[in-house]
FIPA-17532 format. One record per residue: residue number from 1; x negated, y, z negated of N, C-alpha, C in turn. Coordinates in Angstrom, 3 decimals, always signed. Example, Ala and Ser with C-alpha at 12.3 -4.5 7.8 and 13.67 -1.06 7.14 Angstrom:
BEGIN
pos;n.X;n.Y;n.Z;ca.X;ca.Y;ca.Z;c.X;c.Y;c.Z
1;-13.190;-5.690;-7.800;-12.300;-4.500;-7.800;-13.200;-3.300;-7.800
2;-12.850;-2.250;-7.080;-13.670;-1.060;-7.140;-12.900;+0.030;-7.870
***
This chain:
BEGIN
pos;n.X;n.Y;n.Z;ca.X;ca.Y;ca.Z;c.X;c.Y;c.Z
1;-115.117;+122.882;-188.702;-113.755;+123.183;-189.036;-113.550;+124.691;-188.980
2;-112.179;+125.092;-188.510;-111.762;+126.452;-188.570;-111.378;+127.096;-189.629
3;-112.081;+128.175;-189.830;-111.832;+129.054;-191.357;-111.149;+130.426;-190.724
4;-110.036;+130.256;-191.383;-109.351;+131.770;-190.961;-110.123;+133.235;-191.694
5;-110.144;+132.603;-193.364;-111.054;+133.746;-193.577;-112.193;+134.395;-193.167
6;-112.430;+135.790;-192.636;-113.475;+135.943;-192.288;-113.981;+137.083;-192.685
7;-115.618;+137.184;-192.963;-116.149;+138.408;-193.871;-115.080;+139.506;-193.915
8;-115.044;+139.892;-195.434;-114.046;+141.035;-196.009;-112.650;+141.290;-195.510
9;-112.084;+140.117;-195.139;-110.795;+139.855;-195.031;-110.398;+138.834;-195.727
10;-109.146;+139.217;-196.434;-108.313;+138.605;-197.407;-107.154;+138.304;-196.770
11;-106.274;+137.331;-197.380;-104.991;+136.791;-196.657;-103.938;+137.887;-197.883
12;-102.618;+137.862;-197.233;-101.798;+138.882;-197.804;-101.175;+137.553;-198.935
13;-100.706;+136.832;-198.732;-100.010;+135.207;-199.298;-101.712;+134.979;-200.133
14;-101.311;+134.918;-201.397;-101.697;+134.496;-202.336;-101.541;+133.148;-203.498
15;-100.246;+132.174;-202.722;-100.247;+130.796;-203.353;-101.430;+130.012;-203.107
16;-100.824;+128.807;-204.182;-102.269;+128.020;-203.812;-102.408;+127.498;-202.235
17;-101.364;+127.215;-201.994;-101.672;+126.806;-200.014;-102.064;+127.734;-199.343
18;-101.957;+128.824;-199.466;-102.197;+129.759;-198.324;-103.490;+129.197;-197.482
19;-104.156;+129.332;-198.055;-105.657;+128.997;-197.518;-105.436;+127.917;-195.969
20;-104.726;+126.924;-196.922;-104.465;+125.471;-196.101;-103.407;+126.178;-194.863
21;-102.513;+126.785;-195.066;-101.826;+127.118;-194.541;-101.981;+128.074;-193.030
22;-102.929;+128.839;-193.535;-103.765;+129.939;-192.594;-104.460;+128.790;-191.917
23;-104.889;+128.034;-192.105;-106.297;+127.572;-191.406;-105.354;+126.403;-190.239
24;-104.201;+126.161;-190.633;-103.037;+125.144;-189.978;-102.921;+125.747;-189.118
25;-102.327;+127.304;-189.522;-101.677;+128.313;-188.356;-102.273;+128.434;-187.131
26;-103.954;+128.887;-187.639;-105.068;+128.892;-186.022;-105.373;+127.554;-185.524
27;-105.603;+126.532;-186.191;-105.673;+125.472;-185.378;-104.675;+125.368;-184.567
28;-103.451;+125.528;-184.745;-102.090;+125.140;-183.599;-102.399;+126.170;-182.560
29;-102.747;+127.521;-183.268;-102.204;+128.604;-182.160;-103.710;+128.545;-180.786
30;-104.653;+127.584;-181.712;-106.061;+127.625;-180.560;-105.685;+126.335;-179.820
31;-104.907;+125.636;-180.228;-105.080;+124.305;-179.850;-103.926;+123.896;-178.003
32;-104.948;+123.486;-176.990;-103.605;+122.975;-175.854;-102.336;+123.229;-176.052
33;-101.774;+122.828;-177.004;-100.251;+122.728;-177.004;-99.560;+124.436;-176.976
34;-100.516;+125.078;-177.912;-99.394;+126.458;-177.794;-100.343;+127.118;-176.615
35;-101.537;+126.832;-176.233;-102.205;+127.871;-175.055;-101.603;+127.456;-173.771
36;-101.689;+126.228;-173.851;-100.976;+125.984;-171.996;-99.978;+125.451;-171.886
37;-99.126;+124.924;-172.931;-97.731;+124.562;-172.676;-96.642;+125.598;-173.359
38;-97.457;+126.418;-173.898;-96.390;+127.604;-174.503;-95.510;+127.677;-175.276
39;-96.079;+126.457;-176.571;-94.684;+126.111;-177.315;-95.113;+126.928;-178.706
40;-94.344;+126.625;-179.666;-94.604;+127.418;-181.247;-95.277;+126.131;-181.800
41;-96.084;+127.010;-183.139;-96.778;+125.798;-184.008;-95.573;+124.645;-184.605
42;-94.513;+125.625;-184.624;-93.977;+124.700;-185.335;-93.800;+123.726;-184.310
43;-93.149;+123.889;-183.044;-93.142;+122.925;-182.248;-93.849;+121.733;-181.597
44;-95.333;+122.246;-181.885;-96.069;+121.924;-181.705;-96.692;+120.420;-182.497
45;-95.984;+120.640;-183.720;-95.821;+119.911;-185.148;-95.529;+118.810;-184.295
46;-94.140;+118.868;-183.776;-93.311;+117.891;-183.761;-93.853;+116.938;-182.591
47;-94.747;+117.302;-181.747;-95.336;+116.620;-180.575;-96.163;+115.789;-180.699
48;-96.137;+114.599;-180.084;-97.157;+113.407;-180.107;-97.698;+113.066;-178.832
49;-97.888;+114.147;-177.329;-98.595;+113.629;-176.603;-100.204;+113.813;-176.729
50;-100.816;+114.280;-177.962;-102.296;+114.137;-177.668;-102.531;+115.952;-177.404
51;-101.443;+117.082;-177.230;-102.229;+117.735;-177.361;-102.405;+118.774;-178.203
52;-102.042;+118.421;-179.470;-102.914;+118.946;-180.318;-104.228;+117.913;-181.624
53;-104.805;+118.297;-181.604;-106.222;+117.867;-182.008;-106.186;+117.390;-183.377
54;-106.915;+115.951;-183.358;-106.946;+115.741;-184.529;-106.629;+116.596;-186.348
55;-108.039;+117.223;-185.640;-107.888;+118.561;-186.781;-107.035;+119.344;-187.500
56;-105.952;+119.823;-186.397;-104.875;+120.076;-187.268;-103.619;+119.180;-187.747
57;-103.799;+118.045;-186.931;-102.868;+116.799;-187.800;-103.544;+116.191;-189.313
58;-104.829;+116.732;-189.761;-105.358;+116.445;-190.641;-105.055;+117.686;-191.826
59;-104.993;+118.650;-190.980;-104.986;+120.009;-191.892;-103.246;+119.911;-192.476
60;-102.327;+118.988;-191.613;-100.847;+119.311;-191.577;-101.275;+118.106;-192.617
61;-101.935;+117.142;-193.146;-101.499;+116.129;-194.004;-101.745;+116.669;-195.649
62;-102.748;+117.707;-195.672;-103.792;+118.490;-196.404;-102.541;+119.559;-197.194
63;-101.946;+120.049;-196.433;-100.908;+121.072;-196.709;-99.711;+120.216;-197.466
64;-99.410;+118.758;-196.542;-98.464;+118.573;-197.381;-98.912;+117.977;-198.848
65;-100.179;+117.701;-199.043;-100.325;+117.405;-200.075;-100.601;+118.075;-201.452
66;-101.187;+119.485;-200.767;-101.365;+120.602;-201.607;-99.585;+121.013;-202.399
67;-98.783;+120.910;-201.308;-97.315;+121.093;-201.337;-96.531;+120.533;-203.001
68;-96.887;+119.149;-202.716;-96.527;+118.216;-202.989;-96.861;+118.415;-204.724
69;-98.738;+118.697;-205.115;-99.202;+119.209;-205.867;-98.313;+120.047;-206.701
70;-97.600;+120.628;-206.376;-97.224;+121.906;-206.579;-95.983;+121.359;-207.711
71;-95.454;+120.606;-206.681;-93.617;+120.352;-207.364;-94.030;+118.874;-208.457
72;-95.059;+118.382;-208.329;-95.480;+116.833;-209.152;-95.999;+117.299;-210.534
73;-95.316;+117.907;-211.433;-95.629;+117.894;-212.932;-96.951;+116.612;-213.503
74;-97.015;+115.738;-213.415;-98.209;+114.873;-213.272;-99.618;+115.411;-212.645
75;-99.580;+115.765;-211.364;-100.446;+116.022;-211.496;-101.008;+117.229;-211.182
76;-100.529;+118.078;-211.893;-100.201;+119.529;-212.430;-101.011;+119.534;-213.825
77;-100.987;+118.799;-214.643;-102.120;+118.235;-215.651;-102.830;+117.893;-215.334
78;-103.080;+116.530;-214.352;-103.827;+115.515;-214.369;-105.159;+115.993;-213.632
79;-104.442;+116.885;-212.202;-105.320;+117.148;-211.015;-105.528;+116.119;-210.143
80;-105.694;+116.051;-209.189;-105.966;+114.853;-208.005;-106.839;+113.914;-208.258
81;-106.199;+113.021;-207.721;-106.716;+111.324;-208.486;-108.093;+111.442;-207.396
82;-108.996;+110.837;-208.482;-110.684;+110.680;-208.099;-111.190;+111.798;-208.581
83;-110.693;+112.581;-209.484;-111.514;+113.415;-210.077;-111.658;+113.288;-211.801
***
């Protein structure tokens, strides 16, 4: 998996997603869709022919759940179920 952080570099965005967020950003921007068809991540989002990679459709489910975390008072106490 792709880690944006890299020795003695810090991200400027300091929420709890960032992390998830950064690591979304390079998967799209390495991935077919924005190198040879020339589109934006975000656009890239929205595409279902296969070329972008598992990986970051996993990282985009990851984010929304971190998201989600955020605004759910439940489990804001609780923490994520299975723990």
């Amino acid at each position: 998996m792709m880690r944006y952080e890299r020795e003695n570099e810090e991200l400027k965005d300091k929420t709890r997603c960032a992390g998830v967020r950064a690591n979304l950003k390079m998967c799209l921007l390495e991935s077919d869709c924005c190198k040879i068809h020339k589109k934006t991540p975000k656009e890239c989002l929205k595409v279902t022919d296969g070329s972008v990679p598992d990986e970051c459709q996993s990282l985009r489910i990851l984010l929304y759940d971190c998201k989600r975390s955020i605004i759910d008072a439940r489990r804001r106490f609780r923490g994520p179920k299975g723990y």
